[in-house]
C-alpha positions as a printed Julia matrix, in Angstrom:
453×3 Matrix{Float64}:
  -76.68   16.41  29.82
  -80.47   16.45  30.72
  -83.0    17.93  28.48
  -84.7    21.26  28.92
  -87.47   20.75  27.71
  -89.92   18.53  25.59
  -88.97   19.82  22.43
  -85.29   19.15  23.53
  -86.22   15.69  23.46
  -88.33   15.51  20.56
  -85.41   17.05  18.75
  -82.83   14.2   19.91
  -85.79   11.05  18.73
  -86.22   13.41  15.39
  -81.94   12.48  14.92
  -82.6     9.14  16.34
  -85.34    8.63  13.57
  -87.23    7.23  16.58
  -90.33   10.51  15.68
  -92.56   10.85  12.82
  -94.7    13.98  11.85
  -98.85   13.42  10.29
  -99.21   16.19   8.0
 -102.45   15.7    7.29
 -105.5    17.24   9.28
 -106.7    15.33  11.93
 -109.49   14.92  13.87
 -108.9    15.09  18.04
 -111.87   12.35  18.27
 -110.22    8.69  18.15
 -107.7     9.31  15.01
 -105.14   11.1   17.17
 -105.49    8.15  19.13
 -105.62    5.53  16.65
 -102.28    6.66  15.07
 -100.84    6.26  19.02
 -102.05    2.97  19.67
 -101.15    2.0   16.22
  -97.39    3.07  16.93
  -97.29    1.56  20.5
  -98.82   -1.8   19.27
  -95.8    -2.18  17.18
  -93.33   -0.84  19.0
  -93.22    2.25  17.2
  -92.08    6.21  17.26
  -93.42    9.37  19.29
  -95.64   10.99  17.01
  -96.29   15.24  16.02
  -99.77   15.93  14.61
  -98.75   19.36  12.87
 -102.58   19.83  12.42
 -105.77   19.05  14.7
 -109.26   19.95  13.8
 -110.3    22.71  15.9
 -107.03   23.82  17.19
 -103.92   25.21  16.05
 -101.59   23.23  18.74
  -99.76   20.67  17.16
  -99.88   17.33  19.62
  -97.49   15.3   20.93
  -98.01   11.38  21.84
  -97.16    8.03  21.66
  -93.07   10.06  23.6
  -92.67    6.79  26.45
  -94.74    4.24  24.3
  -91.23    2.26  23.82
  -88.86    1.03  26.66
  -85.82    2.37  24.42
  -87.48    5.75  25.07
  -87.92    6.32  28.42
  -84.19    4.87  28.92
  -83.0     8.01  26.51
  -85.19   10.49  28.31
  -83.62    8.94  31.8
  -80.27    8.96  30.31
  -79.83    5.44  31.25
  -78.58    2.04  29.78
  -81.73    0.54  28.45
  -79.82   -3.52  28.84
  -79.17   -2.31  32.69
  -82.26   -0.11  33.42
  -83.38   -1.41  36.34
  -79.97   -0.65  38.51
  -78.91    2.27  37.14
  -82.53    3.71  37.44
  -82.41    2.52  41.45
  -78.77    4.26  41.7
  -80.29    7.53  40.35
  -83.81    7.5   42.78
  -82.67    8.1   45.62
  -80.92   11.19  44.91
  -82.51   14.69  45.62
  -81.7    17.71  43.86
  -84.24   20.75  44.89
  -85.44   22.58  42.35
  -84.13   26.31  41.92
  -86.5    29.66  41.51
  -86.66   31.9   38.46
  -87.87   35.24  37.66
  -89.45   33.86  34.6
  -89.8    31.73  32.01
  -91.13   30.67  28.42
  -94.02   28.78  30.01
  -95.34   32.47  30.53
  -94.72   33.84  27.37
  -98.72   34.0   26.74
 -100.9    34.46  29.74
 -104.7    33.88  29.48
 -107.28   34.63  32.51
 -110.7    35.81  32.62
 -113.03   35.5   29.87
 -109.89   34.78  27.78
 -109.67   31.02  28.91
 -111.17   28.78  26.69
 -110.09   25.18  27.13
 -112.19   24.5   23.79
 -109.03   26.26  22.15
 -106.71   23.09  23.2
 -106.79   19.54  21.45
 -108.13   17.59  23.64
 -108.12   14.38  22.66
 -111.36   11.68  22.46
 -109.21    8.88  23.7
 -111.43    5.18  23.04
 -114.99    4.79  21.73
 -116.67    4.43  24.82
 -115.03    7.63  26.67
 -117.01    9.78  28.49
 -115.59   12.69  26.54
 -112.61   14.43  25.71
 -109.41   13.88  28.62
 -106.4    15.67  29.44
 -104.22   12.16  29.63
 -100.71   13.68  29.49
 -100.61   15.98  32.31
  -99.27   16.47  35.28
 -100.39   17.58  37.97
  -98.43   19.37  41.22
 -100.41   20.27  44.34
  -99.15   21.44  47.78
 -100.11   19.39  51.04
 -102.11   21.52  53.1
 -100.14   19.88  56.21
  -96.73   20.74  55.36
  -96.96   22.37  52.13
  -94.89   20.31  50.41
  -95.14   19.68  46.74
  -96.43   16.41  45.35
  -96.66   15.57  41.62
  -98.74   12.77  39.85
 -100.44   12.16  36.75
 -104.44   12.03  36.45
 -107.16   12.26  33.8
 -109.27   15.24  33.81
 -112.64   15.24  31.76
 -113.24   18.45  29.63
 -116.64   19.96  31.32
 -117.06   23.2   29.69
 -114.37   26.28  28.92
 -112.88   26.81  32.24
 -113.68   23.34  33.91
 -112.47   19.67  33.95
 -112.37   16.85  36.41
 -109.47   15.4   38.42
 -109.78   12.28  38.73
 -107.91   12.0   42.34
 -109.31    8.0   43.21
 -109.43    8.13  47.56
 -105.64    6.68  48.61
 -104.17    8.41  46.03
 -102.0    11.58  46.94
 -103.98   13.78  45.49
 -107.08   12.42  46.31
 -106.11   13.4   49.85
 -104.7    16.64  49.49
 -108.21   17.25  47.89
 -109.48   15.92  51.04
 -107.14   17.38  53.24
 -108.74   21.05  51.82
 -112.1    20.14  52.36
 -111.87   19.61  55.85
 -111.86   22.96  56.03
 -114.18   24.3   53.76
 -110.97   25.31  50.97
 -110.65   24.2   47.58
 -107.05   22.93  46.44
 -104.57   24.66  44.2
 -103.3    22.6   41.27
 -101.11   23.35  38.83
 -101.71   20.6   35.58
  -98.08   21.03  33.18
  -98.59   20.08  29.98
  -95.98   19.34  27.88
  -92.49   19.68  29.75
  -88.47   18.15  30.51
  -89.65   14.69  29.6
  -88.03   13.18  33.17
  -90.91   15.03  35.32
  -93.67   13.25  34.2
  -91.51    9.87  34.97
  -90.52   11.36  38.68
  -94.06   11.57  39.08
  -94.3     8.4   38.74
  -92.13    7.36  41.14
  -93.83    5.04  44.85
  -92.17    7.44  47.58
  -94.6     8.06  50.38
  -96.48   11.72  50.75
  -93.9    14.21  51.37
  -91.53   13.63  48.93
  -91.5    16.34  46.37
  -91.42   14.71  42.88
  -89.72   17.93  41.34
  -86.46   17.0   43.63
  -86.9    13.62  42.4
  -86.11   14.48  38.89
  -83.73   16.74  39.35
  -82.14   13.63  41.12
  -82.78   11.47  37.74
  -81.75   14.23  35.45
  -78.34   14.89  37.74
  -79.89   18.81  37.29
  -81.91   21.2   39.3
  -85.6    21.66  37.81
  -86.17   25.5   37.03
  -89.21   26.51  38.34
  -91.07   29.67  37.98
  -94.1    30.78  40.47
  -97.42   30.52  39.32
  -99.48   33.85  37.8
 -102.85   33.01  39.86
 -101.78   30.39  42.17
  -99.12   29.77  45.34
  -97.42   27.22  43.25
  -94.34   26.92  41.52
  -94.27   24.83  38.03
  -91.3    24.03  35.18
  -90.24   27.39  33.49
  -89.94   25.82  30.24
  -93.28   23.68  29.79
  -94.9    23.86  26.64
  -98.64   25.05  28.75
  -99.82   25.14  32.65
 -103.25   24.95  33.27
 -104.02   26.65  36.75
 -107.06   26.37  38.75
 -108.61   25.01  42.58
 -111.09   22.22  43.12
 -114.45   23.42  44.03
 -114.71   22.5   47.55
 -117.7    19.57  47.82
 -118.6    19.85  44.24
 -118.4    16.69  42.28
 -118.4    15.33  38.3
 -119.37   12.03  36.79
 -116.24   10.51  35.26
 -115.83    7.86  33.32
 -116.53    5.76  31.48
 -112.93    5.71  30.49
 -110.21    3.34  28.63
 -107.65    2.62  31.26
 -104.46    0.37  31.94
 -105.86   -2.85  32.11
 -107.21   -2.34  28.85
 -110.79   -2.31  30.11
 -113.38    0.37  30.68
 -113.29    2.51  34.07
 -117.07    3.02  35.23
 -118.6     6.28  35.76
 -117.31    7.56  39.16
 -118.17   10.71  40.81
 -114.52   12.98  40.7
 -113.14   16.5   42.19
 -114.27   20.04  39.62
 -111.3    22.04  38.91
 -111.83   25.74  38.27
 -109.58   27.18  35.75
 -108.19   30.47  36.77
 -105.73   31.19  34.41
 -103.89   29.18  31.39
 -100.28   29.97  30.55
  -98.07   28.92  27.71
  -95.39   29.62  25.45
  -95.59   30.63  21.56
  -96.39   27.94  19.11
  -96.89   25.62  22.54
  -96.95   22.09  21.69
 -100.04   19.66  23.02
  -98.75   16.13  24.7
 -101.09   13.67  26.04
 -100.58   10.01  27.14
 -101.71    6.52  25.73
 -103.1     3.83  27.79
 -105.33    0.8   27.28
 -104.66   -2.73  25.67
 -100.88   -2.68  26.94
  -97.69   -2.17  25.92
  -98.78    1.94  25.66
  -97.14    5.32  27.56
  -98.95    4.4   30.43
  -97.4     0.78  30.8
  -94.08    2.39  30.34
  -94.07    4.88  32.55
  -95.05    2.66  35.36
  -92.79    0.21  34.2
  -89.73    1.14  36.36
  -91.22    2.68  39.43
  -93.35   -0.55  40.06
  -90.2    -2.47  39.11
  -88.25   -0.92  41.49
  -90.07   -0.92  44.56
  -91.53   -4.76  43.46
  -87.1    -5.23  43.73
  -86.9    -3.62  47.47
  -89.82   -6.32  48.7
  -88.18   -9.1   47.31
  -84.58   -7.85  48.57
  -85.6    -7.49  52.1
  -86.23  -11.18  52.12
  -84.55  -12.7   49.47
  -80.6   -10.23  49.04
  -79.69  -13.17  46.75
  -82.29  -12.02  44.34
  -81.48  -11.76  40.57
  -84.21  -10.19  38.84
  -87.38   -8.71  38.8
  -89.72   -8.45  35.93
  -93.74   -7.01  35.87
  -95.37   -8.37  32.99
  -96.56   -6.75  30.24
 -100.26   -9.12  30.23
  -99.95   -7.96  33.55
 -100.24   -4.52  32.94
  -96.47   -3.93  34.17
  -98.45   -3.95  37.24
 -100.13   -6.85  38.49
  -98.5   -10.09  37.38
  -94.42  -10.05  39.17
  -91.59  -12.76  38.16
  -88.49  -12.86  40.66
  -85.82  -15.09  40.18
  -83.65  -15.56  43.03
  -80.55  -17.89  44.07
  -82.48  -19.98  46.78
  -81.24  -20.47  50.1
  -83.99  -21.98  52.3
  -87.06  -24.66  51.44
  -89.48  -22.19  51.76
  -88.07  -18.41  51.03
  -90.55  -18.2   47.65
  -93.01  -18.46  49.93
  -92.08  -15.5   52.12
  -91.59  -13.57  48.95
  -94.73  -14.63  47.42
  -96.79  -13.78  50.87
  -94.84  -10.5   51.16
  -95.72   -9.24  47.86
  -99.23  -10.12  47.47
  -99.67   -8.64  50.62
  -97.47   -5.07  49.8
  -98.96   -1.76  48.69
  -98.18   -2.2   44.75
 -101.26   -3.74  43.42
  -99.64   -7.1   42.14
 -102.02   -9.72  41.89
 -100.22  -12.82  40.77
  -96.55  -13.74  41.87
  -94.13  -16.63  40.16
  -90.84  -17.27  41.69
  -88.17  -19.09  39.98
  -84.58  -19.77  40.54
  -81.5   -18.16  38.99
  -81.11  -20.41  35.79
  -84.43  -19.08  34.27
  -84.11  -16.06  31.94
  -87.54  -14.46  33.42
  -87.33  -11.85  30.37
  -88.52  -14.92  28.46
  -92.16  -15.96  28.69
  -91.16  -19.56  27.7
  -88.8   -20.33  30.15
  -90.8   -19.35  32.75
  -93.33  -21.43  31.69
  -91.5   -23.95  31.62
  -90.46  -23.61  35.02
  -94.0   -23.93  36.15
  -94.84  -26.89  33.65
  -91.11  -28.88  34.96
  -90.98  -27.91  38.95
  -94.75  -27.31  39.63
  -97.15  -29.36  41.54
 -100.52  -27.63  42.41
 -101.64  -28.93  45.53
  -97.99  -27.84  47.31
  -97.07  -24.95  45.33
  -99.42  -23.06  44.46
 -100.42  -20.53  47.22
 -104.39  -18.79  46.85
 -105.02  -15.69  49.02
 -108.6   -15.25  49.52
 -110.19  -11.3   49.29
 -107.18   -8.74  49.78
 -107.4    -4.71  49.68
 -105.83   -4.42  46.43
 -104.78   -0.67  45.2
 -105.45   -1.08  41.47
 -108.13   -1.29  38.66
 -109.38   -4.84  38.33
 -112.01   -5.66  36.12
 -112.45   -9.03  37.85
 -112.46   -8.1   41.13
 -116.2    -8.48  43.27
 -115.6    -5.01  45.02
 -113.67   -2.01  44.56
 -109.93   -2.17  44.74
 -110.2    -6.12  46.27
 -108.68   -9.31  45.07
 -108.08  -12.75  45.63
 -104.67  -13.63  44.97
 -102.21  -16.25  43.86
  -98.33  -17.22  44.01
  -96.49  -20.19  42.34
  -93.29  -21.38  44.12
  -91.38  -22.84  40.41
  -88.08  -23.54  42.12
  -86.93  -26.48  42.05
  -86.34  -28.18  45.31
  -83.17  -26.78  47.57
  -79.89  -28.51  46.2
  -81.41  -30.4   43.86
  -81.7   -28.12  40.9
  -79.07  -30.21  38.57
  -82.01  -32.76  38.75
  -84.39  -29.79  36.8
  -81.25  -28.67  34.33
  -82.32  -27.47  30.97
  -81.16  -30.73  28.84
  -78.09  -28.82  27.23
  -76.02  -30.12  23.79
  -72.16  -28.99  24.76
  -70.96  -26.45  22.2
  -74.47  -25.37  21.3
  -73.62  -21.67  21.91
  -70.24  -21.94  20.12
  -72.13  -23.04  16.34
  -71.86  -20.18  14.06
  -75.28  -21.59  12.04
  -75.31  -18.17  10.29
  -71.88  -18.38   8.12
  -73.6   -21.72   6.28
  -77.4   -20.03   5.66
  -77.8   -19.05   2.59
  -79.26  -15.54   2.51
């Protein structure tokens, strides 16, 4: 059965021992974070800070900062993730109207709104200021007025304004535009703090149009309930923890940045929408969740994890249907460096594969194919693939500059990049020549039963 809500699924890692509560007062600047990244470095729990400085929301993090977690909020198999989570994504399941809900249970407008009053959390030490990292945000198209939901940061400006950071080819970043042609400011609708599948639909690489909410009620197997906004034309979960309501101010614009983000480097300062609080809703004793990135594995890394995984899959299977697996990297940022193994069937299919996703809308940056024998969840046998059935000056494949849809540190110009595959199979029909040397029976040795203990 899905979850209903965050604390739902707080409540299920709390039996799972997989969530830990801080008791002690702490402060929303770096420690909040600290204890997150501390947790995600190792592999750790989701995290409750009963008490924040300033505030008296408890906040959540650190909730996808472990693959075992976001199989359990997906409900899936984490050893088979990858299928089951492409069985369940193309499944629709509109969401369903009601009257009303706990995410209204306290309604502030007016001079009551005073985003001071939330823990907003100081994420890294070079941070412009304060971000809303764990929200998400739904907007309507102004085309067709269909719903889109994504996740962006949003820089605390004063008590009823932030940023939205909404990059240009991003869907929000056009719906933004899309109301400024004509002189309107957008409607957005940031949830804080909800069923913990919706932030993962949002996630998801389907084109503009599809509404996210119908996503995850496809994931979850369940209708989202919805109720309709108090100050907006927008309908948002009925049982998030808060909603933050407002519309962009049409033309006006915010420095943002600098900022800690994915690839573990700073963002620089870049001018971003204004977002005009109109009203703030929540419900009693409303919990706080934001989301980790940086130095990867964190949230962030997670939560793209899958989505990138799974359209990364589709390339490779429109060439290659003999394809085993697909893996992003975590130095990669489960985002930019891609591993496919595949059971070759022509001299020079890596290459179409390695040409095909350099060249697709995902952002990857480095490709390495290898055939079926490698285990490509294993950093060492892949590099051993490239040490054993690599030569440079034939295999290797350099792209010079490419539009490139991601953060790159390295990169001479805005969202450009060279690129680079590595064809590392071995040679058609003659892979028993590049065999693993193999001692029969290996895998049969019980070494355990004679270790002393």
């Amino acid at each position: 059965m899905p979850y209903n809500d965050l604390r739902e699924f707080l409540d299920y890692l709390d039996k799972k021992g997989d969530l830990i509560h801080i008791t002690d007062e702490v402060s929303a600047k770096y420690e909040v974070a600290a204890f997150v990244a501390k947790s995600a470095q190792r592999d750790g729990p989701a995290i409750i800070f009963d008490k924040v400085k300033g505030s008296n929301i408890p906040v959540v993090g650190n909730v996808y900062g472990s693959r075992r977690r976001v199989a359990a909020a997906l409900e899936i198999d984490e050893k088979d993730m990858l299928q089951q989570y492409m069985a369940k994504l193309n499944r629709y399941i509109e969401p369903q109207l009601l009257d009303n809900g706990p995410v209204q249970e306290i309604v502030l407008r007016g001079k009551d709104i005073n985003l001071y009053d939330l823990p907003i959390v100081t994420h890294f030490e070079k941070d412009a200021g304060p971000y809303i990292t764990g929200g998400t945000q739904i907007v309507k198209s102004m085309k067709n007025g269909k719903r889109n939901a994504s996740m962006h940061r949003m820089l605390l400006l004063d008590k009823n304004h932030l940023t939205v950071y909404a990059p240009k080819g991003r869907h929000l970043g056009q719906i933004v535009e899309q109301y400024e042609d004509f002189g309107k400011g957008a409607e957005i609708a940031t949830i804080i703090g909800c069923d913990p599948v919706i932030p993962l639909a949002s996630q998801t690489r389907k084109p503009l149009g599809f509404d996210e909410l119908a996503i995850a009620g496809g994931l979850r197997g369940e209708a989202v309930n919805l109720v309709k906004c108090v100050t907006l034309d927008m309908e948002v979960p009925a049982t998030a923890e808060i909603i933050i309501e407002g519309i962009t101010i049409p033309g006006k614009r915010a420095d943002d940045g600098p900022f800690g983000e994915y690839p573990g480097t700073y963002s620089s300062i870049r001018e971003a929408p204004v977002l005009e609080v109109t009203a703030i809703t929540m419900r009693r004793n409303p919990l706080f969740q934001i989301c980790m990135t940086g130095m990867p594995m964190t949230e962030n890394h997670w939560m793209m994890d899958l989505p990138a995984t799974a359209v990364t899959y589709e390339e490779v299977y429109k060439i290659s249907p003999d394809v085993k697996d697909v893996v992003l990297t975590a130095g990669g940022t489960s985002r930019h460096h891609a591993v496919v193994s595949i059971k070759k069937r022509h001299p020079y299919e890596a290459r179409n594969i390695i040409t095909a996703l350099l060249a697709a809308n995902i952002g990857i940056k480095y490709v390495v194919v290898v055939d079926h024998d490698i285990d490509i969840h294993n950093p060492l046998e892949v590099e051993w693939a490239i040490n054993t059935r690599v030569q440079a000056e034939k295999d290797v494949i350099i792209l010079p500059m490419m539009y490139s849809p991601t953060l790159d540190p390295s990169a001479p110009a805005n969202r450009s990049s060279s690129k680079m595959g590595i064809d590392a199979t071995a040679p058609l029909g003659e892979l028993d020549t590049f065999q693993k040397a193999y001692t029969p029976g290996t895998n049969e040795v019980n070494l355990e039963k004679y270790i002393k203990r």
